[in-house]
mmCIF file of the N, C-alpha and C atoms, coordinates in Angstrom:
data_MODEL
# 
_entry.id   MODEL 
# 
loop_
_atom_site.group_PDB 
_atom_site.id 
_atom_site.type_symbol 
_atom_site.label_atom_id 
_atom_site.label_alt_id 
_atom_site.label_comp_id 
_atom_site.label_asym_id 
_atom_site.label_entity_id 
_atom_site.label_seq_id 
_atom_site.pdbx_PDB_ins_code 
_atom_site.Cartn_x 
_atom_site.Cartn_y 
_atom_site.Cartn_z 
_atom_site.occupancy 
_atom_site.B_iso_or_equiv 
_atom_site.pdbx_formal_charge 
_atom_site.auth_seq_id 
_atom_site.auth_comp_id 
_atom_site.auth_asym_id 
_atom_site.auth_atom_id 
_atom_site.pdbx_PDB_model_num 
ATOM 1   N N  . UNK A 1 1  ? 29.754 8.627   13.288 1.00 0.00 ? 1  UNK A N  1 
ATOM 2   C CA . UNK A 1 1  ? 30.602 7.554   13.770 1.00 0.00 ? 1  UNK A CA 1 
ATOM 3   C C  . UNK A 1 1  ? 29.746 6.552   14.535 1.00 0.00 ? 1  UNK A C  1 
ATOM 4   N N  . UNK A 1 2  ? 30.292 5.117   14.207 1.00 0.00 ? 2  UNK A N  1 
ATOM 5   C CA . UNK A 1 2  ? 29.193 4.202   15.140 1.00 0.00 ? 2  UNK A CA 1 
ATOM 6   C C  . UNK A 1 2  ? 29.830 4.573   16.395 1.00 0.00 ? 2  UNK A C  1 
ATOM 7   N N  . UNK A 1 3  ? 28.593 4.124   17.517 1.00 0.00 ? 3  UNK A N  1 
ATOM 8   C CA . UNK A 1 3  ? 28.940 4.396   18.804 1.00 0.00 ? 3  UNK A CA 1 
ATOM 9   C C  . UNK A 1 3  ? 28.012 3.396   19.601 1.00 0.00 ? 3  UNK A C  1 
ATOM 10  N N  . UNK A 1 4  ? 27.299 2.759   18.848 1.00 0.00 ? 4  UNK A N  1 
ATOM 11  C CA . UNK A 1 4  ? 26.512 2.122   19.440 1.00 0.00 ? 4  UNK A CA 1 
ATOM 12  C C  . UNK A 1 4  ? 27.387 0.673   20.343 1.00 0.00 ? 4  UNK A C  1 
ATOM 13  N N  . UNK A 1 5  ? 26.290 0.290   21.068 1.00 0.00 ? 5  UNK A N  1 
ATOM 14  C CA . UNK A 1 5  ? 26.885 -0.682  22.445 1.00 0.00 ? 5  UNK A CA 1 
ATOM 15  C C  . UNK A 1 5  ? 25.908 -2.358  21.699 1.00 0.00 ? 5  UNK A C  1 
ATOM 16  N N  . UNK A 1 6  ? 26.669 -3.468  21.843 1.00 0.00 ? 6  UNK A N  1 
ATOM 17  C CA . UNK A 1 6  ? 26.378 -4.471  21.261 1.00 0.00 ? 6  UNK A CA 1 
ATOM 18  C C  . UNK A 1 6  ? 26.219 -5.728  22.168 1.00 0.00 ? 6  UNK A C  1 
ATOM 19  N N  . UNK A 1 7  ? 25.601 -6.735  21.827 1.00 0.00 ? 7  UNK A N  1 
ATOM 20  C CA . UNK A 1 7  ? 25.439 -7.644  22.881 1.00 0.00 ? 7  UNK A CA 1 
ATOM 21  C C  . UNK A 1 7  ? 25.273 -9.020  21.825 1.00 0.00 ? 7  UNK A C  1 
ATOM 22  N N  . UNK A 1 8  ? 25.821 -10.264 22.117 1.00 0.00 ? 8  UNK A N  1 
ATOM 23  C CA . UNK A 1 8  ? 26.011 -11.222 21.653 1.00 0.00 ? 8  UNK A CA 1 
ATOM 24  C C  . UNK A 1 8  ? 24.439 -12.363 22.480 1.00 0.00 ? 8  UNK A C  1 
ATOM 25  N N  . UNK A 1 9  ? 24.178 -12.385 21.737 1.00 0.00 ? 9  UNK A N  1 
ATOM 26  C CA . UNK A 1 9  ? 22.469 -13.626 22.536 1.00 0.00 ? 9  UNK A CA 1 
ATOM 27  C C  . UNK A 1 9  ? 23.505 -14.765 22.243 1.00 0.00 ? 9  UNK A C  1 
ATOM 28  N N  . UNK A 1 10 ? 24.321 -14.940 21.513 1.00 0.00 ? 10 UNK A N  1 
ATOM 29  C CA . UNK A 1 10 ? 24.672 -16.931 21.191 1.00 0.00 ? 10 UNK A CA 1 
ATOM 30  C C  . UNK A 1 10 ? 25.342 -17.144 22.413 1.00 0.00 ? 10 UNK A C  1 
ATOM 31  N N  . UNK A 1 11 ? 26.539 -15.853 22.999 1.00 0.00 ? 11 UNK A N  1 
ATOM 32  C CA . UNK A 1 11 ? 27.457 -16.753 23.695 1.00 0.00 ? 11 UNK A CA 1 
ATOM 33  C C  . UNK A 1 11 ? 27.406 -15.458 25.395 1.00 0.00 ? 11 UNK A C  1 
ATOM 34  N N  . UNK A 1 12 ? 26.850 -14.202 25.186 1.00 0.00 ? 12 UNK A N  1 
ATOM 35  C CA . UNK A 1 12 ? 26.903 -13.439 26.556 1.00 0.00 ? 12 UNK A CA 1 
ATOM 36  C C  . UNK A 1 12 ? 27.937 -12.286 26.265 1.00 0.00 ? 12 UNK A C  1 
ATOM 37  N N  . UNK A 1 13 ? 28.645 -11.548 24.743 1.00 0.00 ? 13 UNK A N  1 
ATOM 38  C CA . UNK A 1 13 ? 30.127 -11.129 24.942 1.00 0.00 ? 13 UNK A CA 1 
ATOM 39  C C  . UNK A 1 13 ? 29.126 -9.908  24.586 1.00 0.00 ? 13 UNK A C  1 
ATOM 40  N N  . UNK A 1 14 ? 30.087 -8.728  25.663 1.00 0.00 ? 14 UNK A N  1 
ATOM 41  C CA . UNK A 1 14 ? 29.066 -7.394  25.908 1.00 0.00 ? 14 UNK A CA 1 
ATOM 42  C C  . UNK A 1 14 ? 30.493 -6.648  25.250 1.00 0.00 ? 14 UNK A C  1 
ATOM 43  N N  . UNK A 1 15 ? 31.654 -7.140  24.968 1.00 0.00 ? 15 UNK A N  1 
ATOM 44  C CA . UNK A 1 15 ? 32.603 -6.402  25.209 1.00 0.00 ? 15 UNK A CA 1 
ATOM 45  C C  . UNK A 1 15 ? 33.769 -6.369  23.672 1.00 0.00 ? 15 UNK A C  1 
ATOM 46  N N  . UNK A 1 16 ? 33.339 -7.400  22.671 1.00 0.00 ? 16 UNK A N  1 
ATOM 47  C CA . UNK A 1 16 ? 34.866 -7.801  21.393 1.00 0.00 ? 16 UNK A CA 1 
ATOM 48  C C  . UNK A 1 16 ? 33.490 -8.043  20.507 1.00 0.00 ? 16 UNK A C  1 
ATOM 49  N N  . UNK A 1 17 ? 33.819 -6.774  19.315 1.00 0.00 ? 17 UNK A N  1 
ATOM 50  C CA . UNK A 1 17 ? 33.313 -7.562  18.241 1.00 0.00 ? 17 UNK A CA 1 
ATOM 51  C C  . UNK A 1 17 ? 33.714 -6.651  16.969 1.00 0.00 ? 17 UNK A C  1 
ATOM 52  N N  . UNK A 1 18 ? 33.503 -7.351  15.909 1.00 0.00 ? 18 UNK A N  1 
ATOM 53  C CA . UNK A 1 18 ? 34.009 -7.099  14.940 1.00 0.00 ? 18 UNK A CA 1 
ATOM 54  C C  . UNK A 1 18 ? 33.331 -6.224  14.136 1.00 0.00 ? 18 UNK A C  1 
ATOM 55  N N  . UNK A 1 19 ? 33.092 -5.028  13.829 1.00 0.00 ? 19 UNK A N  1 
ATOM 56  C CA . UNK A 1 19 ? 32.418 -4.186  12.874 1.00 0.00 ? 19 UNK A CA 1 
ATOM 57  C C  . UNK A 1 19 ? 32.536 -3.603  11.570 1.00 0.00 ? 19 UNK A C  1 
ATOM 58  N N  . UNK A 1 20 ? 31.983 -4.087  10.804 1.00 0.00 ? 20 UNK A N  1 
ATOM 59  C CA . UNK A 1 20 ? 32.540 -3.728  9.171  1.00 0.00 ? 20 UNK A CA 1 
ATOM 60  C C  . UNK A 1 20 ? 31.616 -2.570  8.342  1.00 0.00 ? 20 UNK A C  1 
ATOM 61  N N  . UNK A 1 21 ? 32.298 -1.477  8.382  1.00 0.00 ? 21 UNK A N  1 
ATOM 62  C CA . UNK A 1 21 ? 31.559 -0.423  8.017  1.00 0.00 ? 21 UNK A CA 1 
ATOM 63  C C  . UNK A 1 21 ? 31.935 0.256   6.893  1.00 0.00 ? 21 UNK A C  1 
ATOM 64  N N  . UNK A 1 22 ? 31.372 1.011   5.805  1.00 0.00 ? 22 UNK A N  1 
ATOM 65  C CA . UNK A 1 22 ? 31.657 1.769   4.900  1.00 0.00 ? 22 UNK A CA 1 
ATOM 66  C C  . UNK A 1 22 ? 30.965 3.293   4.964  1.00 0.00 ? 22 UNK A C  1 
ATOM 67  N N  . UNK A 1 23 ? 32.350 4.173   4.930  1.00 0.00 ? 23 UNK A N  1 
ATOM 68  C CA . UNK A 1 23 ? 32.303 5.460   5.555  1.00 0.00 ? 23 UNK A CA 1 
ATOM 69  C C  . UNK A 1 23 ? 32.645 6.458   4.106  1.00 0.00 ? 23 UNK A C  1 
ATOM 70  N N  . UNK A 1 24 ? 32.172 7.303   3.950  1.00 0.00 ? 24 UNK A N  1 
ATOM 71  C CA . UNK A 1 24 ? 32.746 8.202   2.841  1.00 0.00 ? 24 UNK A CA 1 
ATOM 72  C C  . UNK A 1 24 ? 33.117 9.586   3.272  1.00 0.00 ? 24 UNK A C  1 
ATOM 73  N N  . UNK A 1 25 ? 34.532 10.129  3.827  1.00 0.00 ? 25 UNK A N  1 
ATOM 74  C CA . UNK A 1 25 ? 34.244 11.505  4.112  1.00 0.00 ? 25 UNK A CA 1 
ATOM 75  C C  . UNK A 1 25 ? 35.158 12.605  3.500  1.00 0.00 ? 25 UNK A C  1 
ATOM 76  N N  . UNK A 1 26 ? 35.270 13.560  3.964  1.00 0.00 ? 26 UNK A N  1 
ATOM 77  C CA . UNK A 1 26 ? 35.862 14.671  3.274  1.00 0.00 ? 26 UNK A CA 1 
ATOM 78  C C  . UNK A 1 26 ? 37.163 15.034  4.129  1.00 0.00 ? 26 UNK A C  1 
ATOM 79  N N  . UNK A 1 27 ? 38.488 15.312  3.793  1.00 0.00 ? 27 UNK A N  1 
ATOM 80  C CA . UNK A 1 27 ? 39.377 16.079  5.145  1.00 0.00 ? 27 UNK A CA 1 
ATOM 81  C C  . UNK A 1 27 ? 40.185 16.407  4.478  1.00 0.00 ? 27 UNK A C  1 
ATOM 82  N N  . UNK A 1 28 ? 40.653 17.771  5.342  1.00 0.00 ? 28 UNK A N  1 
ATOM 83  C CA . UNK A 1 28 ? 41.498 18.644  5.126  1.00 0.00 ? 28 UNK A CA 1 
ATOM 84  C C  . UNK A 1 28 ? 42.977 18.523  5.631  1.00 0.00 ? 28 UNK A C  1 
ATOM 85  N N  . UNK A 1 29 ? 43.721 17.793  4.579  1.00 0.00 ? 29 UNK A N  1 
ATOM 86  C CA . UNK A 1 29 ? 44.956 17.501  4.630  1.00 0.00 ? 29 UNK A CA 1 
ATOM 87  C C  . UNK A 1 29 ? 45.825 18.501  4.873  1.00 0.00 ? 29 UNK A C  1 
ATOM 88  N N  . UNK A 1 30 ? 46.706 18.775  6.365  1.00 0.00 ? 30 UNK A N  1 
ATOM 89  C CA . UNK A 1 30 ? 47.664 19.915  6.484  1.00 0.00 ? 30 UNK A CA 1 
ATOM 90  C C  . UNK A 1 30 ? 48.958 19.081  6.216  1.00 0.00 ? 30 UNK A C  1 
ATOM 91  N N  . UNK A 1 31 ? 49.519 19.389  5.170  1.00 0.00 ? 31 UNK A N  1 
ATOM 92  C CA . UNK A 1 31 ? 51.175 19.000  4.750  1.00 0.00 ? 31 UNK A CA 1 
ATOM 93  C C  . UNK A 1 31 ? 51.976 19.579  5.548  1.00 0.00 ? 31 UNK A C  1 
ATOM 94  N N  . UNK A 1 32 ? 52.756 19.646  6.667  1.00 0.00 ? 32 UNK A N  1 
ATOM 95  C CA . UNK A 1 32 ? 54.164 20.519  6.722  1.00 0.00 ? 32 UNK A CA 1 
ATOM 96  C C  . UNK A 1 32 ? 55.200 20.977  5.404  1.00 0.00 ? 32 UNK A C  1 
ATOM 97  N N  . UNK A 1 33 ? 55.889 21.659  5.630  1.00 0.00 ? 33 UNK A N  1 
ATOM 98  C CA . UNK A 1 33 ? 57.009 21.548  4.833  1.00 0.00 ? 33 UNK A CA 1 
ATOM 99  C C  . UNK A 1 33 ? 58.198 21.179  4.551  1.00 0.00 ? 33 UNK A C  1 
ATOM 100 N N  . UNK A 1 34 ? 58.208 20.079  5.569  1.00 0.00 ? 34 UNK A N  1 
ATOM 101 C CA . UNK A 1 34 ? 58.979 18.882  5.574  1.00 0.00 ? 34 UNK A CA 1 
ATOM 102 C C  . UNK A 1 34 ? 57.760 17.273  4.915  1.00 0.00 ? 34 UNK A C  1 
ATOM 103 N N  . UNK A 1 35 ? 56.668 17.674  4.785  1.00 0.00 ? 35 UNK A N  1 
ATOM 104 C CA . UNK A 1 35 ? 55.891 16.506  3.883  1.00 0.00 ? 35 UNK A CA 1 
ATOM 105 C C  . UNK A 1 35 ? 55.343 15.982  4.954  1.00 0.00 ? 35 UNK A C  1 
ATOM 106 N N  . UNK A 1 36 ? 55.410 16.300  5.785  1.00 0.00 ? 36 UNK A N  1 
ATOM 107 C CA . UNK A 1 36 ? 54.360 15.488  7.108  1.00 0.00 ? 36 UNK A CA 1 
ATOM 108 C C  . UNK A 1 36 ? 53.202 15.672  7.143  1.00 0.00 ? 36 UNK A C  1 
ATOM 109 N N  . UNK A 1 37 ? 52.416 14.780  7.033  1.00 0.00 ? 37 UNK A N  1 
ATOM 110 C CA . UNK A 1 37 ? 50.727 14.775  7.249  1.00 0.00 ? 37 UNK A CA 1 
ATOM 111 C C  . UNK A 1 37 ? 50.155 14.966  8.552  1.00 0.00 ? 37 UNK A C  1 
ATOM 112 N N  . UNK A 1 38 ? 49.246 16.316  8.589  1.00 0.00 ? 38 UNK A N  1 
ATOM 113 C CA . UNK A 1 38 ? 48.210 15.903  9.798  1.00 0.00 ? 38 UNK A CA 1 
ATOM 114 C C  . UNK A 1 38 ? 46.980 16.384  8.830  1.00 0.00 ? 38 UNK A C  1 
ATOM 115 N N  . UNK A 1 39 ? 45.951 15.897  9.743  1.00 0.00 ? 39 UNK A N  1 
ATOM 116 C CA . UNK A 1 39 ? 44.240 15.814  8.997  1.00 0.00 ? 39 UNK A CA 1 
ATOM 117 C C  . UNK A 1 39 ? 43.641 16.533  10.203 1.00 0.00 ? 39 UNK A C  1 
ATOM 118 N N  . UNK A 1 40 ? 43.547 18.260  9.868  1.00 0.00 ? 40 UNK A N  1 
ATOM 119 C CA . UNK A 1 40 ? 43.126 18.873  10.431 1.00 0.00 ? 40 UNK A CA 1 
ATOM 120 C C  . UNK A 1 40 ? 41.691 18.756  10.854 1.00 0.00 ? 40 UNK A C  1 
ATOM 121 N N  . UNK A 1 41 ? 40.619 18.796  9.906  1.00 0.00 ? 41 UNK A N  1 
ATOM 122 C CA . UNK A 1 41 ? 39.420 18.311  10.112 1.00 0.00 ? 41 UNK A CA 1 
ATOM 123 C C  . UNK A 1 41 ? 38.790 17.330  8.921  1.00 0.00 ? 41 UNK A C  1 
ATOM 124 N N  . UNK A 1 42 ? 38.096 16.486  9.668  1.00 0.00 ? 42 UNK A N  1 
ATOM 125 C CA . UNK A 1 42 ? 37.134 15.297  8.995  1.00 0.00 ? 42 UNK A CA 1 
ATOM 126 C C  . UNK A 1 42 ? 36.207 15.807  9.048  1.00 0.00 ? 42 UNK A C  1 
ATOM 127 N N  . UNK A 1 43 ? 34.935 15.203  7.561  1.00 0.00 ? 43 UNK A N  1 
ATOM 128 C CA . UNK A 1 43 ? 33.437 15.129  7.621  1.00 0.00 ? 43 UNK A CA 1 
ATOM 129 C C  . UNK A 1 43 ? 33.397 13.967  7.641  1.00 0.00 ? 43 UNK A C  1 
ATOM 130 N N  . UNK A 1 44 ? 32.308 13.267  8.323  1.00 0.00 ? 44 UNK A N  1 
ATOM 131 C CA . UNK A 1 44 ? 31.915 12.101  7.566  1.00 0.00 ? 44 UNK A CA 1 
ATOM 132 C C  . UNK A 1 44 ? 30.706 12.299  6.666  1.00 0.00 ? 44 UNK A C  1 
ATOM 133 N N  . UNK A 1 45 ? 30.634 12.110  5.442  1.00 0.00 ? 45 UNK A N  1 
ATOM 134 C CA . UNK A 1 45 ? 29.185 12.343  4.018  1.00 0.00 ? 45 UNK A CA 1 
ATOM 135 C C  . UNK A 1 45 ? 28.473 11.276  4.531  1.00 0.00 ? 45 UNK A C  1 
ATOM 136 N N  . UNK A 1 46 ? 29.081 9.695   4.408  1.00 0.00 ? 46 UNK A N  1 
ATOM 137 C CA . UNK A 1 46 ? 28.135 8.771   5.033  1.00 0.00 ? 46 UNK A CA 1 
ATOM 138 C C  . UNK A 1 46 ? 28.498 7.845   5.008  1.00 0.00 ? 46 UNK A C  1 
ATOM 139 N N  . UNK A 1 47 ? 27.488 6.901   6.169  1.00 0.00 ? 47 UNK A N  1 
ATOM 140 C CA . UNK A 1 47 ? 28.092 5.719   6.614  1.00 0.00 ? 47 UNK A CA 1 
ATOM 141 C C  . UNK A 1 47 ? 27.289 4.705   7.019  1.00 0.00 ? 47 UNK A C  1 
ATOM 142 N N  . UNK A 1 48 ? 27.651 3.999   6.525  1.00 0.00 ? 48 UNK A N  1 
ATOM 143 C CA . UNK A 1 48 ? 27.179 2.275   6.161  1.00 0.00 ? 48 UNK A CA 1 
ATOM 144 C C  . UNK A 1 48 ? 27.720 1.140   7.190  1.00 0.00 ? 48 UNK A C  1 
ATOM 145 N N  . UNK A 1 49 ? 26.981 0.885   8.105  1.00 0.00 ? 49 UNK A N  1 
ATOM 146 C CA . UNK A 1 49 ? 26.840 0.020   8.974  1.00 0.00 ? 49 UNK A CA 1 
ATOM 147 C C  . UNK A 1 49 ? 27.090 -1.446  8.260  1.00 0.00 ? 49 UNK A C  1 
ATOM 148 N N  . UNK A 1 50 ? 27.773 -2.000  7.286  1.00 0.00 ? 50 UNK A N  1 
ATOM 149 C CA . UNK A 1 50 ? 27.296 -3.520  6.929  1.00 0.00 ? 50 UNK A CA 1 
ATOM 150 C C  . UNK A 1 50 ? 27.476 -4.766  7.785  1.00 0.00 ? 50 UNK A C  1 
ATOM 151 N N  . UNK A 1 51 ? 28.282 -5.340  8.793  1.00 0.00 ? 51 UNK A N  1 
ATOM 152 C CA . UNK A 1 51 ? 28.108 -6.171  9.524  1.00 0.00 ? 51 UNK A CA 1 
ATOM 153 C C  . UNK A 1 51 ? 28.535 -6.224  11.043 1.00 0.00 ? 51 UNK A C  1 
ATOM 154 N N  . UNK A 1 52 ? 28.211 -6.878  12.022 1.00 0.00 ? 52 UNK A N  1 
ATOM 155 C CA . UNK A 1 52 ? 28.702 -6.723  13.663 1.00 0.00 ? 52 UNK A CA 1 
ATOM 156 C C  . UNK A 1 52 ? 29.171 -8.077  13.686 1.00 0.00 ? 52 UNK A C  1 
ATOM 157 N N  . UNK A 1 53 ? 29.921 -8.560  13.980 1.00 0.00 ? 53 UNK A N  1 
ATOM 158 C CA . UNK A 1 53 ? 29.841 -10.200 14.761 1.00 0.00 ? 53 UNK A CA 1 
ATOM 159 C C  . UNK A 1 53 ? 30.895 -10.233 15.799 1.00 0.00 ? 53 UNK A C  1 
ATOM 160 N N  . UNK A 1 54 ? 30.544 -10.942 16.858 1.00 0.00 ? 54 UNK A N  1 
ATOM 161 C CA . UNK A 1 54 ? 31.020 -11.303 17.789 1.00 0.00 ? 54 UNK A CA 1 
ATOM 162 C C  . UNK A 1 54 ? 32.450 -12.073 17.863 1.00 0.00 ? 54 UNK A C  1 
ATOM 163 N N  . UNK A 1 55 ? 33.327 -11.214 18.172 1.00 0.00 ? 55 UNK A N  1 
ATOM 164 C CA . UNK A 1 55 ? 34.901 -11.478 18.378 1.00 0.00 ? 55 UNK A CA 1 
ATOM 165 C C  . UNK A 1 55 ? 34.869 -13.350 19.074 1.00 0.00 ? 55 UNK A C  1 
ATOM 166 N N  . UNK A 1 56 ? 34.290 -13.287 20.281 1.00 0.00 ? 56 UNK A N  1 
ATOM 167 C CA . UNK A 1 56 ? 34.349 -14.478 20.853 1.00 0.00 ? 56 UNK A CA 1 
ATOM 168 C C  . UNK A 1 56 ? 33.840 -15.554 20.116 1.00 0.00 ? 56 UNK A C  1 
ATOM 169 N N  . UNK A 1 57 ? 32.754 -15.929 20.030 1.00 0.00 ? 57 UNK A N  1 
ATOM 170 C CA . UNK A 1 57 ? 31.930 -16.717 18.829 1.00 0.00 ? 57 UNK A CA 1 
ATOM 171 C C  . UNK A 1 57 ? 31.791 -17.029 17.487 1.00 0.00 ? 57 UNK A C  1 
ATOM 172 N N  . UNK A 1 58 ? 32.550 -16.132 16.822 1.00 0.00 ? 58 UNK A N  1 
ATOM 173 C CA . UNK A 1 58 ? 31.842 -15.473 15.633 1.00 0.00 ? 58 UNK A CA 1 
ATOM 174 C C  . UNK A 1 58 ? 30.810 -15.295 14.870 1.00 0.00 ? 58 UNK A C  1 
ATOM 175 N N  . UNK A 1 59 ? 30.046 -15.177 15.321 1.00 0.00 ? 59 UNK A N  1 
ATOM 176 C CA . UNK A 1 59 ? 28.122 -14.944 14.956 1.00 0.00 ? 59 UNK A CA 1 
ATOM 177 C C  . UNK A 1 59 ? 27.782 -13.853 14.504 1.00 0.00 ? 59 UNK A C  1 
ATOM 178 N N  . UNK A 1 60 ? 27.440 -13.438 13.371 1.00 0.00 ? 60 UNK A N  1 
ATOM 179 C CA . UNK A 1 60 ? 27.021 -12.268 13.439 1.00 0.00 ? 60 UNK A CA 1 
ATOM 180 C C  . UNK A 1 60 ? 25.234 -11.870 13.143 1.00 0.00 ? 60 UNK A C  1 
ATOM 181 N N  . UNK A 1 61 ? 24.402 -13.249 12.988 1.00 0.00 ? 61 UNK A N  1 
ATOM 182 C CA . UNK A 1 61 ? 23.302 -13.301 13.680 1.00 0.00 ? 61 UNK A CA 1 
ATOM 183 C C  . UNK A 1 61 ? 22.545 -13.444 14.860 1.00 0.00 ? 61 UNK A C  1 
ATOM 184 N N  . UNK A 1 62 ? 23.665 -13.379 15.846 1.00 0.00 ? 62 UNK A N  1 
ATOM 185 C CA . UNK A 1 62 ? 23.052 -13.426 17.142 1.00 0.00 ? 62 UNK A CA 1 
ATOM 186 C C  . UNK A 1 62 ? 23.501 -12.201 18.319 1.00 0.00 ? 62 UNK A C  1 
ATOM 187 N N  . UNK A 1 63 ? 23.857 -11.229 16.931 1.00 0.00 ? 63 UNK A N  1 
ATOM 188 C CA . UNK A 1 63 ? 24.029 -9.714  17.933 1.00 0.00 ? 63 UNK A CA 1 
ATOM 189 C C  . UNK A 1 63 ? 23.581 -8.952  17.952 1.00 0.00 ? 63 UNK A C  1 
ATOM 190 N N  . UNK A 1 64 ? 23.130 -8.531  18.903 1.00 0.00 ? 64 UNK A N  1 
ATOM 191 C CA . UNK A 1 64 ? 21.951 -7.031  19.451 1.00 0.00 ? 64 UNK A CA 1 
ATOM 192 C C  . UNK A 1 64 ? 22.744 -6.046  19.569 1.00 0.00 ? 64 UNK A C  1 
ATOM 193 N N  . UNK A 1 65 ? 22.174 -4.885  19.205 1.00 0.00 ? 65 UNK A N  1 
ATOM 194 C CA . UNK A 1 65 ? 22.166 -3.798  19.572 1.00 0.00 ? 65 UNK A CA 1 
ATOM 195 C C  . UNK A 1 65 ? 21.335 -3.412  20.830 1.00 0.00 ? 65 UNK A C  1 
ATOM 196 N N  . UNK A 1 66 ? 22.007 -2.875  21.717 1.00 0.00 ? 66 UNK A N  1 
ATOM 197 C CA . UNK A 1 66 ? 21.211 -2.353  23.078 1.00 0.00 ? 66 UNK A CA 1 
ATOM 198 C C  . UNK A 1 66 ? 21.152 -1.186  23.025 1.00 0.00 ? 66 UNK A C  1 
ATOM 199 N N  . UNK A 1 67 ? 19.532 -0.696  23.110 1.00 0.00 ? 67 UNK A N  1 
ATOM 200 C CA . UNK A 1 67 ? 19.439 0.898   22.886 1.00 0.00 ? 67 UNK A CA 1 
ATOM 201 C C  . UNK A 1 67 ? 19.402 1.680   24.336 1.00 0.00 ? 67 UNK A C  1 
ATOM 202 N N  . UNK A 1 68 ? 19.135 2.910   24.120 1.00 0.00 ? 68 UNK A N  1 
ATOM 203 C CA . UNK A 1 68 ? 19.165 3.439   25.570 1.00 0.00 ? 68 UNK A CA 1 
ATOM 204 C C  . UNK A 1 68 ? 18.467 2.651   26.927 1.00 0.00 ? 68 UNK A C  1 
ATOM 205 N N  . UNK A 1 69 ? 19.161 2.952   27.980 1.00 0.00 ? 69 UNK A N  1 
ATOM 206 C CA . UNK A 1 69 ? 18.821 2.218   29.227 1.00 0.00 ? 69 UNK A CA 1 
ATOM 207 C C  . UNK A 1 69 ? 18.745 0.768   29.480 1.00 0.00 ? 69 UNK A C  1 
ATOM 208 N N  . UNK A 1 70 ? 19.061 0.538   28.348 1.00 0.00 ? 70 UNK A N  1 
ATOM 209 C CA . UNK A 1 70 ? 19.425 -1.419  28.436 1.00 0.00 ? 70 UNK A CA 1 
ATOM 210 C C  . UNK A 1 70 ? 21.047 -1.391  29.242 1.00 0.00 ? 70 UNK A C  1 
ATOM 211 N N  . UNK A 1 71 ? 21.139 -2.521  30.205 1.00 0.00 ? 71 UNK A N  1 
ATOM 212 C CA . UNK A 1 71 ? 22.277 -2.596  31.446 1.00 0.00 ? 71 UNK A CA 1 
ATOM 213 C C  . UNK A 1 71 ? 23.351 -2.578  30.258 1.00 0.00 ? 71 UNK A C  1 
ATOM 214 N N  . UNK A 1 72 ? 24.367 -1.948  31.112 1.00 0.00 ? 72 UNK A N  1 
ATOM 215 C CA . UNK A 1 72 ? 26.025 -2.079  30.617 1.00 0.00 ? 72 UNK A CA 1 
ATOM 216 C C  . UNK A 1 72 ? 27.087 -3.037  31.214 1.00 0.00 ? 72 UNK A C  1 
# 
């Protein structure tokens, strides 16, 4: 799952942005017997990061990723 923390250089937004990802996983559908769905457990197989952009601005060349110990 992404989890990573993002930072906008065009406009300062540490906090709204838009992430477009492609995920492929596996789960184990529990039906009741009244037809109700719960999804007992998920895998994720894999996952594809394709774009970030900034909710405020909309840029999605001017957003960083901040890795460990960069301010929050």
């Amino acid at each position: 799952m992404v989890s990573a923390r993002y930072r906008c250089a065009a406009c300062g937004n540490l906090t709204r942005f838009d992430v477009t990802l492609t995920r492929r996983t596996r789960r184990f559908h529990h039906y009741t017997v009244g037809g109700e769905l719960s999804v007992d457990d998920e895998e994720v197989l894999s996952e594809v990061l394709e774009e970030v952009s900034c909710r405020w601005c909309g840029t999605a060349k001017a957003v960083e990723e901040l890795g460990n110990g960069e301010p929050r």
